[in-house]
PLY file of the C-alpha trace (Angstrom):
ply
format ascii 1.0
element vertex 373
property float x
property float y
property float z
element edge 372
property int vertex1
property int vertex2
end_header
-139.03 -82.32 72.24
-141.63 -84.48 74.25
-145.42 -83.63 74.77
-145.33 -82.43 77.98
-142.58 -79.69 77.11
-144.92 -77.96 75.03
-148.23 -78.20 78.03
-148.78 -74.67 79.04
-146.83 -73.92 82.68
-148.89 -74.12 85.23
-150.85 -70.82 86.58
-149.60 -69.56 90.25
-153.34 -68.42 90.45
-154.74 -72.22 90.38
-158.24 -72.65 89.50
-161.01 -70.11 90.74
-163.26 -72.49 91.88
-163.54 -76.63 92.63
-162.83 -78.85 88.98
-165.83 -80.46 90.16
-167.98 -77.25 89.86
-165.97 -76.28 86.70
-166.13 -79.48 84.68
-170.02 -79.53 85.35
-170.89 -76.29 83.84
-168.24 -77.53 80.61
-170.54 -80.75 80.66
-173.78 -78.86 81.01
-172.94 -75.90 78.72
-172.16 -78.34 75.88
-174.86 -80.54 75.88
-177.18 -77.39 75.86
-174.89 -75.69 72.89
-175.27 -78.93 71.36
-179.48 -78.89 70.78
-179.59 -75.69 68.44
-175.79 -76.64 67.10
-176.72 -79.69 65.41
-180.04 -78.09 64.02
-177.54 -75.98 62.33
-175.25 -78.53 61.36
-177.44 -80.89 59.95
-180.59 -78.85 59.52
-179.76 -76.13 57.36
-178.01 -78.47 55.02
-181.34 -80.49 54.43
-183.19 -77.54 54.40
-182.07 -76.35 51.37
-182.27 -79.83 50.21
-186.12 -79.98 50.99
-186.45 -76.27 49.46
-185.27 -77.28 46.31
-186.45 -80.91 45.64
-189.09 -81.47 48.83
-192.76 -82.23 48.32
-194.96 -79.38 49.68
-194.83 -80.52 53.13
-190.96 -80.84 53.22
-190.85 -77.48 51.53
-193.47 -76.01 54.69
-190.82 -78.03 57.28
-187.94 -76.27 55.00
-189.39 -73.05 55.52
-190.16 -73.55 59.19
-187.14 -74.53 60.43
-185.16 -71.77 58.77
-187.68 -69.00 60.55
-186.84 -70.36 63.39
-182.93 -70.62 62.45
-182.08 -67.25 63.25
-183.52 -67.52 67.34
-181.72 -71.21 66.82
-178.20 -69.72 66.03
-178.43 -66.60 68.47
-179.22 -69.65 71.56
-176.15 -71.74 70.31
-173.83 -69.20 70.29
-174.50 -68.03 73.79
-175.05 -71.87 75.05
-171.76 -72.59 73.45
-169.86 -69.69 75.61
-170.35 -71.61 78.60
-168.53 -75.08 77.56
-165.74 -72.60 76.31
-165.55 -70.74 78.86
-164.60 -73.35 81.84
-162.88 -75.61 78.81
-160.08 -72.62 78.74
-160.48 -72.60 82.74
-160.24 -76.08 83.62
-157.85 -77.16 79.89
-155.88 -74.05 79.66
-152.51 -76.10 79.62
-153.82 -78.19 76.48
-156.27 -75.83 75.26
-154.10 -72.75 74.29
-151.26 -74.93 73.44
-153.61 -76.82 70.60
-155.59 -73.65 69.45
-151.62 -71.64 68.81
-150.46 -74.70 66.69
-153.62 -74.25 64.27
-154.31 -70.49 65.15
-155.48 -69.50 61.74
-157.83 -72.17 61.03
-159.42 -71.25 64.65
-159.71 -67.95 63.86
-161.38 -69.05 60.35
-164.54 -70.19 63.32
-165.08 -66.62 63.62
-165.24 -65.40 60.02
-167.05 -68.35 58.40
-170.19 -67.78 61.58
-170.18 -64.41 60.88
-170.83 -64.86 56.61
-173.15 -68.17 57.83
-175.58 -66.09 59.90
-175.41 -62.81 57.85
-176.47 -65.73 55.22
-179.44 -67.88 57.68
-180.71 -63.66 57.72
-180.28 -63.36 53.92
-182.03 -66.68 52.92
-184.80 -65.68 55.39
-185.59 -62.55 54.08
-187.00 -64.50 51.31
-189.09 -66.31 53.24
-191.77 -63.74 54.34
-194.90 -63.30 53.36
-194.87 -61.74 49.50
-190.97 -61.64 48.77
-189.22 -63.40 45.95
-186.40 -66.43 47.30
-184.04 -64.89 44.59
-181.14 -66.86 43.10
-178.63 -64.82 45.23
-180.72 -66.00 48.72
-180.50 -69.31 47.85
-177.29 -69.34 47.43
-176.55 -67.58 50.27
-178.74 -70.08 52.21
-176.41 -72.67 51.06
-173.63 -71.15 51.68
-174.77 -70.99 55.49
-175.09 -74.46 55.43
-171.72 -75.40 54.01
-170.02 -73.10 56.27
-171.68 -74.10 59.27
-170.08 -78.16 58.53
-167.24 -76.86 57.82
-167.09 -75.04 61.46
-168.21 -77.95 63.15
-165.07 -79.45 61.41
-162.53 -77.07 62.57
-164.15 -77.51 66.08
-164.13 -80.66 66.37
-160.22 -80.07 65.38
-159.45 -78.18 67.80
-160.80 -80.23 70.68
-159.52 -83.28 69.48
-155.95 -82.12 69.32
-156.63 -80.69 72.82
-155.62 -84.45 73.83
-153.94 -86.03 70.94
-150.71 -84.69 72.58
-148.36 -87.04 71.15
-149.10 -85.64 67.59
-147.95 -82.12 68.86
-144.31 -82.17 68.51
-144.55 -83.61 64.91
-147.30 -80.97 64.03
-145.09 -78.21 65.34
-142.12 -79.16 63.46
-144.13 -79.40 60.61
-145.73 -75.92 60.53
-143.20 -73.77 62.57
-140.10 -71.59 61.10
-137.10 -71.05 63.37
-139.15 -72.94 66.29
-142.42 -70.13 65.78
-145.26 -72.24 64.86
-147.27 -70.76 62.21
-150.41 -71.83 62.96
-152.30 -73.66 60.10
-151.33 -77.16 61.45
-155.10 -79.37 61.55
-155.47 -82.58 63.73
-155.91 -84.73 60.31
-153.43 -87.70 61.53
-155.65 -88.31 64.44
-157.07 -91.44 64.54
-160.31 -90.54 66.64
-160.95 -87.05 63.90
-162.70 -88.47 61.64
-165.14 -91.14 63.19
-165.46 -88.92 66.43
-167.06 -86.12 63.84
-169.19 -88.54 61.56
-170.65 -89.84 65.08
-171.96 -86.64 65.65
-173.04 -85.90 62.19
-175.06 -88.94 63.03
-176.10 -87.84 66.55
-177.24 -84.22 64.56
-179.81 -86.27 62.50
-180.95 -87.61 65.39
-181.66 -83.91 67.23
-183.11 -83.01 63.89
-185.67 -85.63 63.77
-186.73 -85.28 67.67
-186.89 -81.74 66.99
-189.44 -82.05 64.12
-191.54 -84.35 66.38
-191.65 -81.15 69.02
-191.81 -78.61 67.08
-195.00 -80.37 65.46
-196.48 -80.97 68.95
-195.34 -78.28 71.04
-194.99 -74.96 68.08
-197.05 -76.02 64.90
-200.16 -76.38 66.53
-201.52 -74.35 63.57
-200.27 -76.65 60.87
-202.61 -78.84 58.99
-203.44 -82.52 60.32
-201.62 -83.55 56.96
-198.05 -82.07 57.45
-198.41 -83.24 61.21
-198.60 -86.51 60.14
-196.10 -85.84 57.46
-193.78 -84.66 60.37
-194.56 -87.61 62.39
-193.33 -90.34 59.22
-190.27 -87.72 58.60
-189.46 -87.77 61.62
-189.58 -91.73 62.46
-187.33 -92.55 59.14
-184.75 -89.67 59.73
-184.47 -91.11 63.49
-184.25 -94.48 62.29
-181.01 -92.80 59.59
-179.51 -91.01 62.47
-179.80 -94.28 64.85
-177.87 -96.21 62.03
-175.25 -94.11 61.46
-174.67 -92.94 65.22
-174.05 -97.04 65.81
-171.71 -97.44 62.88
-169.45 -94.40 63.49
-170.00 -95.02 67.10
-168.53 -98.40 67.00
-165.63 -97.06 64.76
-164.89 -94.08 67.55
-164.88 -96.52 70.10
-162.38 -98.47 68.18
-159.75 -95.72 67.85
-160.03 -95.06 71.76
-156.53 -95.39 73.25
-156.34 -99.13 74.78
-156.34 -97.26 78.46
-159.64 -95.15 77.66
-160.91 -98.89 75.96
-160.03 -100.42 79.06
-161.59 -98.24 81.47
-164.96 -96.93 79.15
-165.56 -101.76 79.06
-164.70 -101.71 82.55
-167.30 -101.56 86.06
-168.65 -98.91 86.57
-167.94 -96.89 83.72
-169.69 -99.57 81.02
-173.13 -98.74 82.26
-172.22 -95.16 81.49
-170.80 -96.37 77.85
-174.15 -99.06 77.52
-175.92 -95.84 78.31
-175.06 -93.61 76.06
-174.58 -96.16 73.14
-178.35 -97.41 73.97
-179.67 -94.45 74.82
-181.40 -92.81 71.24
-183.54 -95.92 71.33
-185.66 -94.13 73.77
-186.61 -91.62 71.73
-187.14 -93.77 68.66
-189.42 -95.49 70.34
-190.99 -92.27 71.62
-191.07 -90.98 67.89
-192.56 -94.82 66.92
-195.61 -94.19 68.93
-196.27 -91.11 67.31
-196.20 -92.04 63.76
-200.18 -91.75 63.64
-200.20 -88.96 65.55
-198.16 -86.56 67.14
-199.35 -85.20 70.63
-197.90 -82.34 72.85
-197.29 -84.64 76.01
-195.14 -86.98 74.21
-193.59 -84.74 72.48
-192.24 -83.03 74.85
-191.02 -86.06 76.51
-188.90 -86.98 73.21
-187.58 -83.37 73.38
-186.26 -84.07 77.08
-185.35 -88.00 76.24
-183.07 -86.68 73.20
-181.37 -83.68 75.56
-180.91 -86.76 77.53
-179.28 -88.85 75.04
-176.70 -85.72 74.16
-175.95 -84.98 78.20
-174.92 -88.87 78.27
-172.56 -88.44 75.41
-171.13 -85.09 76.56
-170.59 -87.50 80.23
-168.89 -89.83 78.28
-166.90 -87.53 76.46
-165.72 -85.87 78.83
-164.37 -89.06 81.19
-162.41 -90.06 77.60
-160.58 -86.56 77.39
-159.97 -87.27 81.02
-158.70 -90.50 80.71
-156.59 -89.32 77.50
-155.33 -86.62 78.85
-154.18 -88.79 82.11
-151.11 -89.56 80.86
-149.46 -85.89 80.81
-151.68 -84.28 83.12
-153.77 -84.32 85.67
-156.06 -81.52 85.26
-157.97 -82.80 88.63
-154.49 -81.73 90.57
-154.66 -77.88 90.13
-154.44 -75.76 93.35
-158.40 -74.12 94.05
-157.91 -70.42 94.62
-161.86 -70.08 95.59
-163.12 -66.39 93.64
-166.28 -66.42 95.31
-168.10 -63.28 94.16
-167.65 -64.51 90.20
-169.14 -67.27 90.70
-172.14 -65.81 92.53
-172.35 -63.46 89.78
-172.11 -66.12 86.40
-174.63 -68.29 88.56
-177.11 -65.81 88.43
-176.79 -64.76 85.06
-176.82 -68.24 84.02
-180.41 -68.66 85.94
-181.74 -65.60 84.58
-180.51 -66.73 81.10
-182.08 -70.07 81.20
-185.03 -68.25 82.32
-185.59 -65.58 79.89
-184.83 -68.51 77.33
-188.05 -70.58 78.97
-190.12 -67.35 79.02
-189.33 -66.93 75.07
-190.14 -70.57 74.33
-193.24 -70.07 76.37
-194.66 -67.16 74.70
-194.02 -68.79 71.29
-196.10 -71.45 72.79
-198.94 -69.28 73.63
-198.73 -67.66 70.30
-198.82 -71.14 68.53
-202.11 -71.93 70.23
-203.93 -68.44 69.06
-206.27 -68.71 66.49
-204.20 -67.66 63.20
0 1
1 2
2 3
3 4
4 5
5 6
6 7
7 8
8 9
9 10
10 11
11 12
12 13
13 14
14 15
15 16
16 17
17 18
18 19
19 20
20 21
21 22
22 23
23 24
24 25
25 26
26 27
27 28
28 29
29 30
30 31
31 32
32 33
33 34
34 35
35 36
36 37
37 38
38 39
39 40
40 41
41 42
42 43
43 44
44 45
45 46
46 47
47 48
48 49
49 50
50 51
51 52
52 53
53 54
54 55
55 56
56 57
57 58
58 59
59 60
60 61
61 62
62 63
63 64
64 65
65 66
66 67
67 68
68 69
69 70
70 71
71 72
72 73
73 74
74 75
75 76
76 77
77 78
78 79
79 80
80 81
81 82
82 83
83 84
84 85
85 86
86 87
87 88
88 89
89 90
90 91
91 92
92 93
93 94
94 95
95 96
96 97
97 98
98 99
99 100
100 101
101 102
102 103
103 104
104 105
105 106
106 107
107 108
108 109
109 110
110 111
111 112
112 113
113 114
114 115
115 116
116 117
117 118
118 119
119 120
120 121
121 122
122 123
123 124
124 125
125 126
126 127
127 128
128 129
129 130
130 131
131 132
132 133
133 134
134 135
135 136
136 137
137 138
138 139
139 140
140 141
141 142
142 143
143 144
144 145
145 146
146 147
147 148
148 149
149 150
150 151
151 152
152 153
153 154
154 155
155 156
156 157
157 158
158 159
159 160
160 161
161 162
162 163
163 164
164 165
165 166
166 167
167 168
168 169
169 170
170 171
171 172
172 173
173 174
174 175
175 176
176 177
177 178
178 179
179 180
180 181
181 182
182 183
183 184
184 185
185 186
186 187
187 188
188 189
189 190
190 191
191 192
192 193
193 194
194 195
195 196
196 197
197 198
198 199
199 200
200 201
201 202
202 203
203 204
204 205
205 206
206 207
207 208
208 209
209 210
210 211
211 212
212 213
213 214
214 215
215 216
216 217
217 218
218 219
219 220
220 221
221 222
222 223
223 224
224 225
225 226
226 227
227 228
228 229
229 230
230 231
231 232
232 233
233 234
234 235
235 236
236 237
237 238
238 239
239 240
240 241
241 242
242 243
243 244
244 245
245 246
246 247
247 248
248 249
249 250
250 251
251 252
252 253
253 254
254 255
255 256
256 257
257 258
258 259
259 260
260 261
261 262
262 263
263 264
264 265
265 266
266 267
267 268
268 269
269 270
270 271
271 272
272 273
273 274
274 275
275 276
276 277
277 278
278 279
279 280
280 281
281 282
282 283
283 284
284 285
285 286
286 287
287 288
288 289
289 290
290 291
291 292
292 293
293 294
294 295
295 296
296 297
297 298
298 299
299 300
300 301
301 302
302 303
303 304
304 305
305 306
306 307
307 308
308 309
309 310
310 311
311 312
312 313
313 314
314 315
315 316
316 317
317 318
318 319
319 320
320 321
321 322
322 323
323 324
324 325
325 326
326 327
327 328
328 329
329 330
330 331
331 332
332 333
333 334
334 335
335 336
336 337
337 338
338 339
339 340
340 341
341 342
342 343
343 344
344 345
345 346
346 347
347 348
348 349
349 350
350 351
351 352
352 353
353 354
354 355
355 356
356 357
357 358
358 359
359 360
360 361
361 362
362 363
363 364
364 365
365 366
366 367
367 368
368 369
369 370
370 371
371 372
């Protein structure tokens, strides 16, 4: 059996609206899931790490960050609907295919977020003003943490085998009885897994360390001068750990890139895209760098936008690679447009109002911040 015998048929309704319009919303949707996702992914974990072995002011950035964890999660969650969403629109031949083949680890994604938020809730329960962080909150705290990576694993599964066709006829024989796949294959013989993930592990500490820098300009405005500048050195040094390990796995990604992607990502135009995203965190760095004496509101705010930069470039780039992998048993671009227009209306205004109650919440945290305490 080949990998295009096992591509989903084709639908007789066709798309219900344009790929372009469809692939922009995946593109956009992601790379706004992606802000609070890797303050979970990364965050939590050193969290509990600064709550347990922190100085005072990496215990105060502990305890910030995991008020603000529950608001964090709840915004991810409905940010990452979108990318889903138009991914099993626009990639329903590959998507569905890949997601049946390791159906129970999928449907692990929803039990492990349910115990890691009931556990974000649990941890900060211990966190207000005169209650005890008990043995059993810290440990549920880390157990948030671990089950958040682990999720972010499984994920990054089960869009990576989206593409890695060719593996799918092995992977089927190899977890199917009587030709019924059972479902608990993983995308572990893929080449692109591991380094792909570890690059955004990297690109998390990155979002982590820009956040601290706006949180401390934009929210803490009530925090002492010390843990501002505390932030501020934090923040520069995590950064500068993030930037590292974002080039190394980065370098080992691009290495594992099919030689037609390779060819195409080094090629004009799309280099300036892949110079782009590669060089792209040094903006912020360099934001962060002239804040290390002092962190103010206007700048950052601009490394807040110059990061969501940095992770729309890489969701861009991503998203051209899946293109170009996928290329070679489908062309998702081809699918007849069968134009539902009232939808559309519909999700777009939702999606506005969304966006906008989100600003309005952010805002009158803001205004909050700025109160006298």
């Amino acid at each position: 059996m080949t990998p295009t015998e096992l591509i989903g048929p084709p639908s007789p309704l066709g798309y219900p609206a344009p790929y372009w319009f469809l692939v922009t919303f995946k593109v956009l949707g992601f790379t706004l899931h992606m802000v609070p996702m890797h303050l979970w992914f990364v965050g939590i974990l050193l969290a509990m790490i600064f709550a347990q072995r922190g100085d005072v002011h990496a215990q105060r950035w502990s305890a910030r960050l995991m008020r603000q964890m529950p608001v964090i999660i709840a915004l991810g969650i409905n940010f990452g609907i979108v990318p889903l969403l138009f991914t099993q629109v626009a990639y329903y031949r590959v998507f569905y295919p890949a997601t049946i083949l390791m159906a129970w680890p999928w449907f692990l994604i929803i039990m492990f977020l349910t115990f890691a938020y009931y556990g974000v809730y649990i941890y900060v329960t211990g966190l207000k003003d005169g209650a005890k962080l008990t043995t059993l909150k810290r440990a549920a705290g880390w157990v948030s943490a671990i089950l958040f990576v682990a999720i972010s694993f499984l994920f990054s599964n089960g869009f990576s085998l989206m593409t890695h066709l060719s593996a799918w006829p092995e992977l089927w024989q190899e977890t199917s009885v009587a030709g019924a796949p059972l479902g608990t294959g993983l995308n572990t013989s893929d080449p692109t897994l591991w380094p792909r993930w570890l690059m955004m592990f990297g690109l998390a500490l990155t979002t982590v360390a820009a956040y601290t820098v706006f949180d401390a300009g934009v929210f803490a405005r009530r925090e002492s001068p010390e843990y501002r500048r505390w932030a501020a050195n934090f923040a520069l040094k995590f950064y500068t750990v993030g930037l590292i390990w974002f080039a190394v796995m980065g370098s080992w990604y691009l290495s594992t890139w099919p030689a037609d992607a390779r060819d195409q990502m080094l090629s004009s135009p799309l280099i300036i895209l892949t110079a782009l995203a590669a060089l792209g965190p040094g903006l912020p760095w360099l934001l962060i760098f002239f804040q290390r004496r002092q962190i103010t509101q206007a700048l950052a705010i601009l490394t807040g936008l110059a990061q969501f930069g940095v992770l729309a470039l890489n969701a861009i780039s991503r998203q051209i690679v899946q293109n170009i992998e996928l290329g070679k048993f489908l062309d998702v671009t081809a699918e007849p447009v069968n134009l539902q227009l009232s939808p559309l209306i519909v999700f777009l205004v939702l999606f506005v109002a969304g966006l906008g109650v989100v600003v309005w919440m952010v805002g009158k945290v803001w205004q909050a911040e700025r109160q006298p305490a």
